[in-house]
DSSP file (Angstrom, degrees, kcal/mol; ACC not computed):
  #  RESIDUE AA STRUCTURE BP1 BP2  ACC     N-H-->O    O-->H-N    N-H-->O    O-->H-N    TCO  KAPPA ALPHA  PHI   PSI    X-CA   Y-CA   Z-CA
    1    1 A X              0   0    0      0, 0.0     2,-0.4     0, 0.0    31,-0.2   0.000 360.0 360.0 360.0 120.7  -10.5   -9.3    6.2
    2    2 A X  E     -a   32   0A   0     29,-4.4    31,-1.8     2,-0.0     2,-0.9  -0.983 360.0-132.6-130.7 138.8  -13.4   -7.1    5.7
    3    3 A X  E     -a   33   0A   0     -2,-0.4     2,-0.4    29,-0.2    31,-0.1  -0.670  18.4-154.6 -54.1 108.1  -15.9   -6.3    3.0
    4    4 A X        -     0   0    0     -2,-0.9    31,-0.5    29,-0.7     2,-0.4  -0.676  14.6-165.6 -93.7 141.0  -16.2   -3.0    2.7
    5    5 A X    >   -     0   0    0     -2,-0.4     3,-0.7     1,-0.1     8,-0.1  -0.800  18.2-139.5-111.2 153.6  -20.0   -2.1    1.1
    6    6 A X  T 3  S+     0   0    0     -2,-0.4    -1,-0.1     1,-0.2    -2,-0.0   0.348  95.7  63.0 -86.1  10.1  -21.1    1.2   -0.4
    7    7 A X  T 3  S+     0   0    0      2,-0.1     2,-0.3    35,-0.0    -1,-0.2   0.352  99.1  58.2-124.3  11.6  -24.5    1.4    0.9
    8    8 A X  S <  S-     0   0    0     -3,-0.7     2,-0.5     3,-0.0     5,-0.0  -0.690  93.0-106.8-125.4 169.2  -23.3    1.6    4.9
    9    9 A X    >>  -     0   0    0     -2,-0.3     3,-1.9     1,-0.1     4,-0.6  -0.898  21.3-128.2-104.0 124.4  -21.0    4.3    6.1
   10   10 A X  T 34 S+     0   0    0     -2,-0.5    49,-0.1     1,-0.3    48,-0.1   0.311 105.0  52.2 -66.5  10.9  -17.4    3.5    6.9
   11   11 A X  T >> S+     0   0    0      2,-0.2     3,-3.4     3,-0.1     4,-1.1   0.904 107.8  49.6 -88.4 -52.0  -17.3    4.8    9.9
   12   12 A X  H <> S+     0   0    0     -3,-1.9     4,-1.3     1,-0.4    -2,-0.2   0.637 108.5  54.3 -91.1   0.6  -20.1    3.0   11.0
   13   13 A X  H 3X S+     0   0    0     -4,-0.6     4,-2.4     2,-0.2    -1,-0.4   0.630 105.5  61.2 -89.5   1.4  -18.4   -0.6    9.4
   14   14 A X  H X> S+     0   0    0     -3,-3.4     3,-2.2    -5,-0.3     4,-2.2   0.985  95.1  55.6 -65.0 -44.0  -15.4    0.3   11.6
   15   15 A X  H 3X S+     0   0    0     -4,-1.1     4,-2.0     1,-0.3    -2,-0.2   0.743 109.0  46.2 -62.2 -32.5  -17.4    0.1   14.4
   16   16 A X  H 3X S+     0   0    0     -4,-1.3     4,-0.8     2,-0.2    -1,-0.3   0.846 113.4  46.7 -52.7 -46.5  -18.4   -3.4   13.4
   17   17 A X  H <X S+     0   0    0     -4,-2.4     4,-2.5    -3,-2.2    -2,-0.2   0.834 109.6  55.7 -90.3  -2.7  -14.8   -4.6   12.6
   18   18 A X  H  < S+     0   0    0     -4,-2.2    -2,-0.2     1,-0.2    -1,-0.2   0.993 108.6  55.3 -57.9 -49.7  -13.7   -2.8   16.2
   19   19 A X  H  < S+     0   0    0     -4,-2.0    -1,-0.2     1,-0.2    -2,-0.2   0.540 126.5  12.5 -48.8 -17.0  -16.5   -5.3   17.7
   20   20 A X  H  < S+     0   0    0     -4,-0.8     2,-0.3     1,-0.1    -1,-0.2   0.716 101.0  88.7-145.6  -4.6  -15.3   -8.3   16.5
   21   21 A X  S  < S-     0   0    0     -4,-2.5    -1,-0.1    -5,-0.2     0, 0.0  -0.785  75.3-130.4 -49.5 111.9  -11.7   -8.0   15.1
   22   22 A X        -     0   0    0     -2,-0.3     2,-0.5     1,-0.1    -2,-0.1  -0.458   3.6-139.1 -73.9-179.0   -9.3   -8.7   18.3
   23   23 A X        +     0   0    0     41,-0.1     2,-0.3     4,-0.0    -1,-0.1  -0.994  39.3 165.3-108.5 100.3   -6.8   -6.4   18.8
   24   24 A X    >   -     0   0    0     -2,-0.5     3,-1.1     1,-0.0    -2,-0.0  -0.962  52.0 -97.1-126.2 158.1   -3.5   -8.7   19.9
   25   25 A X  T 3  S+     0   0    0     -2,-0.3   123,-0.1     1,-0.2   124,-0.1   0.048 117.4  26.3 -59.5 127.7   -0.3   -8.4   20.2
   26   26 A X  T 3  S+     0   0    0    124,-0.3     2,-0.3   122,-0.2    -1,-0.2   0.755  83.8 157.4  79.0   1.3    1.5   -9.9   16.4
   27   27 A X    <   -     0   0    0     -3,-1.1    -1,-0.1   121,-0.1    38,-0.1  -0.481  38.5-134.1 -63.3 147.3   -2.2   -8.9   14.6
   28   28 A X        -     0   0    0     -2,-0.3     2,-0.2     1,-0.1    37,-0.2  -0.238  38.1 -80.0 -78.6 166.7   -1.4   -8.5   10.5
   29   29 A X        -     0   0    0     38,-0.2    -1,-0.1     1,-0.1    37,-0.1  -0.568  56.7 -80.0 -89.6 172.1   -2.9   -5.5    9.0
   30   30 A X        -     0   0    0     35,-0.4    39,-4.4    -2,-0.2     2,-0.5  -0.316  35.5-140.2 -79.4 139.1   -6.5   -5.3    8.0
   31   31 A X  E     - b   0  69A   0     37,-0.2   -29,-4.4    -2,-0.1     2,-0.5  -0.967  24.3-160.6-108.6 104.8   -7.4   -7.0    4.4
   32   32 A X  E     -ab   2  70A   0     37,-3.1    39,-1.2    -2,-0.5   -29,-0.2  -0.833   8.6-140.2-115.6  93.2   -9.8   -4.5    3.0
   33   33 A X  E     +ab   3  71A   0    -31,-1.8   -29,-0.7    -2,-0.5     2,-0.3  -0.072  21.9 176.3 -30.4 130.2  -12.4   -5.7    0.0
   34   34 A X  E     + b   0  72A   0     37,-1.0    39,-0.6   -31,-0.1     2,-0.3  -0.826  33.1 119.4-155.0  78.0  -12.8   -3.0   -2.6
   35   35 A X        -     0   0    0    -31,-0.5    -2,-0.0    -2,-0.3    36,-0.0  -0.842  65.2-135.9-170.5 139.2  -15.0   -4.7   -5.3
   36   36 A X  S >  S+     0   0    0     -2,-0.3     3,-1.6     2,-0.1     2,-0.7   0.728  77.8 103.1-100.9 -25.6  -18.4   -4.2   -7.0
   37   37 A X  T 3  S+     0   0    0      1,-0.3     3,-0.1     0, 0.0    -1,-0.0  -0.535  95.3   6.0 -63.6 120.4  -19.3   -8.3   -6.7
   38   38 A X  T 3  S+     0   0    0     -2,-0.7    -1,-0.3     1,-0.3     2,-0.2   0.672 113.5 130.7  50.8  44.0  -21.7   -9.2   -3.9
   39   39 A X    <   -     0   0    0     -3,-1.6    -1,-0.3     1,-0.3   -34,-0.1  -0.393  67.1 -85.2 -84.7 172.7  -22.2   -5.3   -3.2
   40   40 A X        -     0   0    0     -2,-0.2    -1,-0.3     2,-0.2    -2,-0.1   0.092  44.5-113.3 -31.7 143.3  -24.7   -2.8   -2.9
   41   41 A X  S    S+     0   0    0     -2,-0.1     2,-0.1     2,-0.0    -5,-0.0   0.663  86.0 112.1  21.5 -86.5  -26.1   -1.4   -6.2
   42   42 A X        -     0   0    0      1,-0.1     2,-0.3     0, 0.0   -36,-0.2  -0.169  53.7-166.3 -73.7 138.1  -24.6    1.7   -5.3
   43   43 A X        -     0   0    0     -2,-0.1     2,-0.2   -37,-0.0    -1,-0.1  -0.947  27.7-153.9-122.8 131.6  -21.6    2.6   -7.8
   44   44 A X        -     0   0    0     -2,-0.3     2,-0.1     1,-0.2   -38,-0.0  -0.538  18.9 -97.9-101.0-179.9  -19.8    5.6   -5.6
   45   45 A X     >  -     0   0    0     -2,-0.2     4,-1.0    35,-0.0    -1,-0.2   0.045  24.1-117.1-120.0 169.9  -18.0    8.1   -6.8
   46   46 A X  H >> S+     0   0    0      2,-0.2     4,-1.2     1,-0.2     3,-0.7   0.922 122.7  48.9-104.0 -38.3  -14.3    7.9   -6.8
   47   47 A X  H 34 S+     0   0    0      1,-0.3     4,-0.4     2,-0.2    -1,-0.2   0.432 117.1  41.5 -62.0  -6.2  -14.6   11.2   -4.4
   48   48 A X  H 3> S+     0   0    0      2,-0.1     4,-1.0     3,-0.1     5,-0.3   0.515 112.4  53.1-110.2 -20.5  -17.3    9.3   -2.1
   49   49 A X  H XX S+     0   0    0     -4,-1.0     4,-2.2    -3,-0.7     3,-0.7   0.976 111.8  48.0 -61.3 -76.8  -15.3    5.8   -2.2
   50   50 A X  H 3X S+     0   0    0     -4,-1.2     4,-3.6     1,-0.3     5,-0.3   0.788 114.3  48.2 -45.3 -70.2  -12.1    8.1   -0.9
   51   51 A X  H 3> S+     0   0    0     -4,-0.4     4,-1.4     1,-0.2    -1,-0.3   0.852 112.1  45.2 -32.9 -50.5  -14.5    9.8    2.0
   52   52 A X  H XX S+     0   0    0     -4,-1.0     4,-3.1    -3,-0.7     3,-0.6   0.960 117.4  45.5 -66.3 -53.5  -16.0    6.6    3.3
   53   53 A X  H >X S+     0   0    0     -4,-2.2     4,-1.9     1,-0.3     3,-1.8   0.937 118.0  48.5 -49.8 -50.6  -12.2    4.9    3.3
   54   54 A X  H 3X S+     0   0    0     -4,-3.6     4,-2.1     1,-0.3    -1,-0.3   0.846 114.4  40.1 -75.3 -37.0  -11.1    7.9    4.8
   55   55 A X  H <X S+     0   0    0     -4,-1.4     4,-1.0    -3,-0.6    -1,-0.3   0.575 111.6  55.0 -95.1 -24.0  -13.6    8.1    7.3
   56   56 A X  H <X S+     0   0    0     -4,-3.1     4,-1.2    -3,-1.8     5,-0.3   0.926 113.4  47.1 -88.0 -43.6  -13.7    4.2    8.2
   57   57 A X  H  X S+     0   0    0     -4,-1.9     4,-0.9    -5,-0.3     5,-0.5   0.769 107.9  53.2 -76.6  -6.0  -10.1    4.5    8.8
   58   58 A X  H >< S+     0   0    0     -4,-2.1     3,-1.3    -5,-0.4    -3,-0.2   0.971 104.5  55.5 -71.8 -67.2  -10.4    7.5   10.8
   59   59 A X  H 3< S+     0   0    0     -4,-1.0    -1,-0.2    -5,-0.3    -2,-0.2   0.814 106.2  48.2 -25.1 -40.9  -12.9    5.7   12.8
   60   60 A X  H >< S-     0   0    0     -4,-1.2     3,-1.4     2,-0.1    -1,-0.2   0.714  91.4-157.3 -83.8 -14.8  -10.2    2.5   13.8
   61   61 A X  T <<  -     0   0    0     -3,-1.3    -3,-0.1    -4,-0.9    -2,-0.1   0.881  58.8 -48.9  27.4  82.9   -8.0    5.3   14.5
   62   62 A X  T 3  S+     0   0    0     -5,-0.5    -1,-0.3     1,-0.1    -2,-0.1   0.098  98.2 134.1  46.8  -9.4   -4.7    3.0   14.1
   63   63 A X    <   +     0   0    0     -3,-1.4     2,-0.3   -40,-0.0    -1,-0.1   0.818  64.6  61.9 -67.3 -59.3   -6.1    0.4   16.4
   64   64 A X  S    S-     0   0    0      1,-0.1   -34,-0.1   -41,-0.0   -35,-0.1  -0.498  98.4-100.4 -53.6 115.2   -4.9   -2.0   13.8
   65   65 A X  S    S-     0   0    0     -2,-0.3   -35,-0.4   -37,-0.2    82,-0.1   0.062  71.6 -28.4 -18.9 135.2   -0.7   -2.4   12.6
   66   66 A X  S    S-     0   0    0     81,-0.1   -36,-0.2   -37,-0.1     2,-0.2   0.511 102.7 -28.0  78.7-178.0    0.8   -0.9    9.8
   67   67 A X        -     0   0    0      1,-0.1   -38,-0.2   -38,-0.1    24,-0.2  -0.527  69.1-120.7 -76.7 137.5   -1.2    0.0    6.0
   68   68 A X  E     - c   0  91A   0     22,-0.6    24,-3.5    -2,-0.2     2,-0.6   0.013  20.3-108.5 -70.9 170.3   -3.8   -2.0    5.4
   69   69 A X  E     -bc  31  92A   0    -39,-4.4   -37,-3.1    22,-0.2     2,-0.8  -0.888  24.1-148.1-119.1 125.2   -4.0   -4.3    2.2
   70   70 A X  E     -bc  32  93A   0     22,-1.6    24,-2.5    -2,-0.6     2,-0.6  -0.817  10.7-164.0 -85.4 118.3   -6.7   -3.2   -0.7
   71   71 A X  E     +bc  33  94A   0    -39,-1.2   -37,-1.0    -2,-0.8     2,-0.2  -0.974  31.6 129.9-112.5 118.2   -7.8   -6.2   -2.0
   72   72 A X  E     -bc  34  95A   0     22,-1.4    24,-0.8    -2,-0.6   -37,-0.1  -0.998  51.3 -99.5-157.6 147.2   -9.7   -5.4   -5.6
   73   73 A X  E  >  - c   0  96A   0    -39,-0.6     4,-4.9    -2,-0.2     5,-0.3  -0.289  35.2-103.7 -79.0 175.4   -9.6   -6.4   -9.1
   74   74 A X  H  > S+     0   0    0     22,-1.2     4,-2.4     1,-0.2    -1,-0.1   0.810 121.6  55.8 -59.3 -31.1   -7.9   -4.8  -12.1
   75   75 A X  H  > S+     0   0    0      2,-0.2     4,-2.3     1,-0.2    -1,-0.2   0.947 113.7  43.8 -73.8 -56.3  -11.3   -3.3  -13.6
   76   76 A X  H  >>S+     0   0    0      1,-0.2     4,-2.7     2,-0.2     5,-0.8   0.995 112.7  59.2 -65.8 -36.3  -11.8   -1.4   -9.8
   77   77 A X  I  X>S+     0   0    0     -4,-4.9     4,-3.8     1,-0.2     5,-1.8   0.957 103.6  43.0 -21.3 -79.9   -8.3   -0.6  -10.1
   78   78 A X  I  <5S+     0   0    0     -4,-2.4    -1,-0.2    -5,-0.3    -2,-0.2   0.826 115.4  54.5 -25.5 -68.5   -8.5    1.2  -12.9
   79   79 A X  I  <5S+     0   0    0     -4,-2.3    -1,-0.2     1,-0.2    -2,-0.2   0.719 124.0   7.5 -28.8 -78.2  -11.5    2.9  -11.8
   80   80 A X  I  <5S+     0   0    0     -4,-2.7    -1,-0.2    -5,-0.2    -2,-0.2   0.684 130.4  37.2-105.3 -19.0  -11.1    4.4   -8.9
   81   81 A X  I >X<S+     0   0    0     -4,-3.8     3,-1.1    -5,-0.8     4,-0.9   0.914  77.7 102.9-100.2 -64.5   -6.9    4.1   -7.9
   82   82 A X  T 34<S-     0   0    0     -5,-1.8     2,-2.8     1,-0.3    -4,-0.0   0.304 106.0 -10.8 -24.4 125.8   -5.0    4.5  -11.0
   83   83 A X  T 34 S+     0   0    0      1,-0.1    -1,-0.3     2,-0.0     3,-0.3  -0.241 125.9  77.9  65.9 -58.8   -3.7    7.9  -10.8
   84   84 A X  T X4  +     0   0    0     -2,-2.8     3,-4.5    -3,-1.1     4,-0.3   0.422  54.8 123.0 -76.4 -13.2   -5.5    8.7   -8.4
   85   85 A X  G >< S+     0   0    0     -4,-0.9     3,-0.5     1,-0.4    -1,-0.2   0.570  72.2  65.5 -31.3 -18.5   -3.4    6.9   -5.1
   86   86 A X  G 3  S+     0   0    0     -3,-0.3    -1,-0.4     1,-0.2    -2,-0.1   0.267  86.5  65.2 -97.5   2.4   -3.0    9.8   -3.3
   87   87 A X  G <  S+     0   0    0     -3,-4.5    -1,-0.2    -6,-0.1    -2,-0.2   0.392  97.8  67.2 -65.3 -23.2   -6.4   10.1   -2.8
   88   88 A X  S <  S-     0   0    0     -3,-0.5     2,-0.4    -4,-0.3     3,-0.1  -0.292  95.0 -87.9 -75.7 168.7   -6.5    7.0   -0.6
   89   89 A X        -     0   0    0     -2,-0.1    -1,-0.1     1,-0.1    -2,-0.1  -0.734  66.9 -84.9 -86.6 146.4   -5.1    5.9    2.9
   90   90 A X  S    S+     0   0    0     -2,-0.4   -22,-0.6    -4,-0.1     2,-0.3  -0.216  70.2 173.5 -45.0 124.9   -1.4    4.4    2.3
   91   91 A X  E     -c   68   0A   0    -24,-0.2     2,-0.3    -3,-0.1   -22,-0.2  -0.961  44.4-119.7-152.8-178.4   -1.9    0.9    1.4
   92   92 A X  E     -c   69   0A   0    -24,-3.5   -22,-1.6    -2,-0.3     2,-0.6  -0.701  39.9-138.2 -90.1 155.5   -0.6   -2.6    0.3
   93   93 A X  E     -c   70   0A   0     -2,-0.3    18,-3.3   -24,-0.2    19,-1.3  -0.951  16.6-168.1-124.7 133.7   -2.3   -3.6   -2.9
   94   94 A X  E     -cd  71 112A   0    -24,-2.5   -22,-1.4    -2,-0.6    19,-0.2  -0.909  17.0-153.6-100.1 102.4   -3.5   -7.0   -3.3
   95   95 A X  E     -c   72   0A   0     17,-3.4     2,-0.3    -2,-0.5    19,-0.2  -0.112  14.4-156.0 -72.5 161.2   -4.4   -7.5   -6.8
   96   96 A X  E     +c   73   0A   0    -24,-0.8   -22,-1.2    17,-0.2    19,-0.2  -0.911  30.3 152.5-145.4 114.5   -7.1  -10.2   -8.5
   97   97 A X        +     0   0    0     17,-3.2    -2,-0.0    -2,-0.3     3,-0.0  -0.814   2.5 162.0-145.6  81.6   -6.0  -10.8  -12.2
   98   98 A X        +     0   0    0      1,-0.2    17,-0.1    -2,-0.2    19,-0.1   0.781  59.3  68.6 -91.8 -19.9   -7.3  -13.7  -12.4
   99   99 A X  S    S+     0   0    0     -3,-0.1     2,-0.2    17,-0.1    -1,-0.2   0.913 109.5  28.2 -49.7 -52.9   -7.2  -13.5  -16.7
  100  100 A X  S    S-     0   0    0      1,-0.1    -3,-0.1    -3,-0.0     2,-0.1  -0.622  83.5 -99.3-120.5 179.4   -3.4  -13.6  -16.5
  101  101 A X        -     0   0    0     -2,-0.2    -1,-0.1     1,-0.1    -3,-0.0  -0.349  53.5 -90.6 -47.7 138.2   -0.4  -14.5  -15.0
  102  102 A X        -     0   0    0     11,-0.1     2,-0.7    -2,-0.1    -1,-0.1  -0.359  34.0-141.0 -67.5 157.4    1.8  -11.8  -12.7
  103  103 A X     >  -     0   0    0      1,-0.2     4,-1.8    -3,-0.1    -1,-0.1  -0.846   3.0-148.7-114.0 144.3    4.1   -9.9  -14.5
  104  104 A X  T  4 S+     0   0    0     -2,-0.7     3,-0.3     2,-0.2    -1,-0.2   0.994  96.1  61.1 -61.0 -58.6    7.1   -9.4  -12.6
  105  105 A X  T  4 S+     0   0    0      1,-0.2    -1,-0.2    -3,-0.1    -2,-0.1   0.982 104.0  54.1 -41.1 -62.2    7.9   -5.8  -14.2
  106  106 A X  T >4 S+     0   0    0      2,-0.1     3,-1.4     3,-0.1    -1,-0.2   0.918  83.0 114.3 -33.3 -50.2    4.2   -4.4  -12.6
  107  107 A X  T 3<  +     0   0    0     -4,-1.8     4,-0.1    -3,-0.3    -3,-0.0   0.081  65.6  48.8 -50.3 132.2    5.5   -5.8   -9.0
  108  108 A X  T 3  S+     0   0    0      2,-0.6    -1,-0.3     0, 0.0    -2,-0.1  -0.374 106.0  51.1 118.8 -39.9    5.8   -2.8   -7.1
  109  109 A X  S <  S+     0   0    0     -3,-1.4     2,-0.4     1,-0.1    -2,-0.2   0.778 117.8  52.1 -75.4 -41.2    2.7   -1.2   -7.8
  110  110 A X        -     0   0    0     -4,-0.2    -2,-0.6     1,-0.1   -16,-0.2  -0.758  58.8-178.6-116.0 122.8    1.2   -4.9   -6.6
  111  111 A X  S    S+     0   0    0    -18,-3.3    23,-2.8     1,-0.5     2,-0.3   0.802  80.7   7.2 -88.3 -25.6    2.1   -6.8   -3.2
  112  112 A X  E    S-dE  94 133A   0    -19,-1.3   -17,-3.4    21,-0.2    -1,-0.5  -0.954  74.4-158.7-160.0 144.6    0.4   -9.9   -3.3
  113  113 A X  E     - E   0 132A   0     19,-2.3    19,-2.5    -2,-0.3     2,-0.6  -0.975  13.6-148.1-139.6 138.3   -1.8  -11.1   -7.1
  114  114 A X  E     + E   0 131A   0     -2,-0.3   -17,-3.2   -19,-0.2    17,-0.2  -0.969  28.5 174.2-109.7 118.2   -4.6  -13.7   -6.7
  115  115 A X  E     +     0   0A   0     15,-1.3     2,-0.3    -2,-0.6    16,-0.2   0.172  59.0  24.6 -99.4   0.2   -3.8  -15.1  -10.4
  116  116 A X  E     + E   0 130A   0     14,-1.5    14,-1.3     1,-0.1    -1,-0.2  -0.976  47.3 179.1-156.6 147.8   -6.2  -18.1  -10.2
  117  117 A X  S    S+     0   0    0     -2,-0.3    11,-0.6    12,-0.2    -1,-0.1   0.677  85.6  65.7-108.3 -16.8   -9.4  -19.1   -8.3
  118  118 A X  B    S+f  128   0B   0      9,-0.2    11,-0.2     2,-0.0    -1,-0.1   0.005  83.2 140.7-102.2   8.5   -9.9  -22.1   -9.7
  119  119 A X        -     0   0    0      9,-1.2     2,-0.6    -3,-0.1    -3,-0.0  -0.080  39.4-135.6 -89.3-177.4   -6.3  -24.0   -8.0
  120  120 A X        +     0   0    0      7,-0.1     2,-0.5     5,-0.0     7,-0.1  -0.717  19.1 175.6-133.9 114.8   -5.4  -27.0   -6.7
  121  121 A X    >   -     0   0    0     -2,-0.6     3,-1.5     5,-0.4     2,-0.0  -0.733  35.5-108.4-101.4 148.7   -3.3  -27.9   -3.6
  122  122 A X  T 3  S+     0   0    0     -2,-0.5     3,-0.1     1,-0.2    -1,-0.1  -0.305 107.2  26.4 -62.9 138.4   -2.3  -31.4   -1.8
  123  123 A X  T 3  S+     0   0    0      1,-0.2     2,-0.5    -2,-0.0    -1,-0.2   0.516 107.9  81.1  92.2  -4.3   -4.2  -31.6    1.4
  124  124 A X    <   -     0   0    0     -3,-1.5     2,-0.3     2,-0.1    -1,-0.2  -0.999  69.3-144.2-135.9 125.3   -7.0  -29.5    0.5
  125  125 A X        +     0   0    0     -2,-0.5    -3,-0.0    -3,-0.1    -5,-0.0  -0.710  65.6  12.3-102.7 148.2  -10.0  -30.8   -1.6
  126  126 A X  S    S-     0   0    0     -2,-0.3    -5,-0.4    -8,-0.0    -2,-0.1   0.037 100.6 -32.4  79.0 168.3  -11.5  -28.6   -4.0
  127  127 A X        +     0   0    0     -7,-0.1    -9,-0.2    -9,-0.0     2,-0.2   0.157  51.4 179.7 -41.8-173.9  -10.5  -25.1   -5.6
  128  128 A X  B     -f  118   0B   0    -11,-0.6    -9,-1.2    -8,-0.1     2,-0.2  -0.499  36.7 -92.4-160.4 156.5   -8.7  -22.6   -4.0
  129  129 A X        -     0   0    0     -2,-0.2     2,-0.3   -11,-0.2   -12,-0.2  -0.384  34.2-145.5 -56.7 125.6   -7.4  -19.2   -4.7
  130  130 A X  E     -E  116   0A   0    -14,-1.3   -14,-1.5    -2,-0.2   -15,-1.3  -0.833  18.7-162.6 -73.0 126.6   -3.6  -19.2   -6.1
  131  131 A X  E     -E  114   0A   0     -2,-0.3     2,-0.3   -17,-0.2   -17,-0.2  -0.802  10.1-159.5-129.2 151.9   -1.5  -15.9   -4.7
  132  132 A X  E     -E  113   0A   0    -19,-2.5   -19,-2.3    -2,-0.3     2,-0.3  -0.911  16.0-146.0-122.4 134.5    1.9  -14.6   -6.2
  133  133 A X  E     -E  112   0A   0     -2,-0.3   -21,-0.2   -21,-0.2   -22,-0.1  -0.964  37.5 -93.4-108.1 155.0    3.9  -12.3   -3.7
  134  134 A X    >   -     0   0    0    -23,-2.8     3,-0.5    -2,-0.3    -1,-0.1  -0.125  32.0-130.8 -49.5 179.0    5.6   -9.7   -5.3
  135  135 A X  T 3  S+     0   0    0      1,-0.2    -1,-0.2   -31,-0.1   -31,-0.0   0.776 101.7  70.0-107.3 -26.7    9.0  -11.2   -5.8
  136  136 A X  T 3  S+     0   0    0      2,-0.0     2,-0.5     3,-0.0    -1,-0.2   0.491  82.0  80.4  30.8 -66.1   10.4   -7.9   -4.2
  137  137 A X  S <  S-     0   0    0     -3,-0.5     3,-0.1     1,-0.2    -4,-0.1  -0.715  82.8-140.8 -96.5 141.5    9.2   -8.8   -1.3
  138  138 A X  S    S-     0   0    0     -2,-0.5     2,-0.2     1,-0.2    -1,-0.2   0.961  74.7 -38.9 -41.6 -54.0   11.5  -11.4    0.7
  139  139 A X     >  -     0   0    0      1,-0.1     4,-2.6    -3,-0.0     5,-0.3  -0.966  66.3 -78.5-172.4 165.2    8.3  -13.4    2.1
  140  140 A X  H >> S+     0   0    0     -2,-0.2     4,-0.8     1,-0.2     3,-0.7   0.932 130.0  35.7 -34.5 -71.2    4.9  -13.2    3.4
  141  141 A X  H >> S+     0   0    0      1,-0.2     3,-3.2     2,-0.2     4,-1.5   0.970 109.5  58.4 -57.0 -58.9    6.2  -12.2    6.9
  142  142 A X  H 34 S+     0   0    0      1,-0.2     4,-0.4     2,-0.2    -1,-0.2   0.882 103.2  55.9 -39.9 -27.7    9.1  -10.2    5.8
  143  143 A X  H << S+     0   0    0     -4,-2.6    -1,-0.2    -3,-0.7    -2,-0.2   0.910 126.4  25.8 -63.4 -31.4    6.1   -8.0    3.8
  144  144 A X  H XX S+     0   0    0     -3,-3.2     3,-3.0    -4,-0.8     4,-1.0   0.529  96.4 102.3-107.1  -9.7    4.6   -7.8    7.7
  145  145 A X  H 3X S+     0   0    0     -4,-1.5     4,-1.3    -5,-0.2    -1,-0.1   0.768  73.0  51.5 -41.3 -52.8    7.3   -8.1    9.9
  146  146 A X  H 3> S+     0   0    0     -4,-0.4     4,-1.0     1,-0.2    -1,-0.2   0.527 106.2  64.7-105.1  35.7    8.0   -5.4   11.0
  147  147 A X  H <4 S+     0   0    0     -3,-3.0     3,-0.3     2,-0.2    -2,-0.2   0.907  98.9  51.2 -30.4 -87.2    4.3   -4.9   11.9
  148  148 A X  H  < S+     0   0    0     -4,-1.0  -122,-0.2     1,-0.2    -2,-0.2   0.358 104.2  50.8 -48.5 -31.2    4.0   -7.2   14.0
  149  149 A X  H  < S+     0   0    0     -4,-1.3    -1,-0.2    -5,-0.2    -2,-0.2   0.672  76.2 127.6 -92.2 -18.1    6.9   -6.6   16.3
  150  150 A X  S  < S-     0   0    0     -4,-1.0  -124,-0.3    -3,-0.3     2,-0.1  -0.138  71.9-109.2 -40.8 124.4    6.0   -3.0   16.7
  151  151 A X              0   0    0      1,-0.1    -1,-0.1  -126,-0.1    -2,-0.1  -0.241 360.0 360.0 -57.9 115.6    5.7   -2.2   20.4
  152  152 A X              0   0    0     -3,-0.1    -1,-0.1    -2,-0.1    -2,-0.1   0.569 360.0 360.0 -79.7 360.0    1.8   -1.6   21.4
C-alpha cells in the first residue's frame, strides 16, 4: 500500500517503495493511494497526475505482480479517471463511497468499494473500514490468483 503524494516525483517514490516493499514469491499487487486528504497542496493536473503514475511505474519496472489497485474516492474519480482511463497504467479500482451503499449494476468499473469507515467487527475493538468485492469477482484471491502463482 502506498501513498502516492503530488509534491515528490514518482519515480523518485518508487525508489522508496523498491527500498522497503519485499519482493517474494505470492506478493499481491501494489495498493496505490490516489486522494487529495493528507496531501501536498499541490492539485496536479490530470496530464501531470498521468506522468508521475506513469513514470513511478516505469521506475518499479514490473518488479511487482499483475495491475496494481487505485485506491481513491468518487470526487478523485470523477476528476481525473472518468473518461479519461486510458490515460492511466491498467489497473484494479478500489473505490471509497463511503455516502452510499455499492451498487451492484456499477461493479465492473469497481473491484473492491470501502462503503463504511465507521464499522464494526467481533474480535476487533473500535471502527474499521467495511469493503464490498465486486460480486463478479469469485473472491478476494480469485481477483489475485492468478498473480500470485505467476512464475518469477
Amino acid at each position: 500500500y502506498h501513498f502516492f503524494t503530488f509534491c515528490r516525483p514518482g519515480r523518485d517514490q518508487a525508489q522508496n517503495v523498491l527500498a522497503t516493499v519485499p519482493l517474494e514469491q505470492g506478493t499481491l499487487p501494489l495498493a496505490i493511494d490516489l486522494e487529495f486528504t493528507g496531501n501536498c497542496g499541490k492539485v496536479p493536473t490530470r496530464e501531470e497526475l498521468s506522468g508521475e503514475l506513469k513514470a513511478f511505474f516505469g521506475e518499479l519496472n514490473g518488479a511487482y505482480p499483475g495491475k496494481p489497485i487505485f485506491y481513491l474516492d468518487q470526487p478523485f474519480f470523477d476528476q481525473y479517471l472518468r473518461g479519461h482511463e486510458e490515460m492511466f497504467p491498467a489497473h484494479h479500482l478500489w473505490l471509497r463511497s463511503i455516502a452510499e451503499e455499492p451498487l451492484v449494476g456499477d461493479c465492473g468499473r469497481w473491484s473492491i468499494w470501502q462503503f463504511a469507515d465507521t464499522g464494526s467487527l467481533a474480535g476487533i475493538q473500535g471502527a474499521v473500514d467495511l469493503n464490498a468485492l465486486c460480486p463478479t469477482e469469485p473472491d478476494l484471491s480469485g481477483l489475485f490468483r492468478a498473480v500470485a502463482q505467476a512464475p518469477r
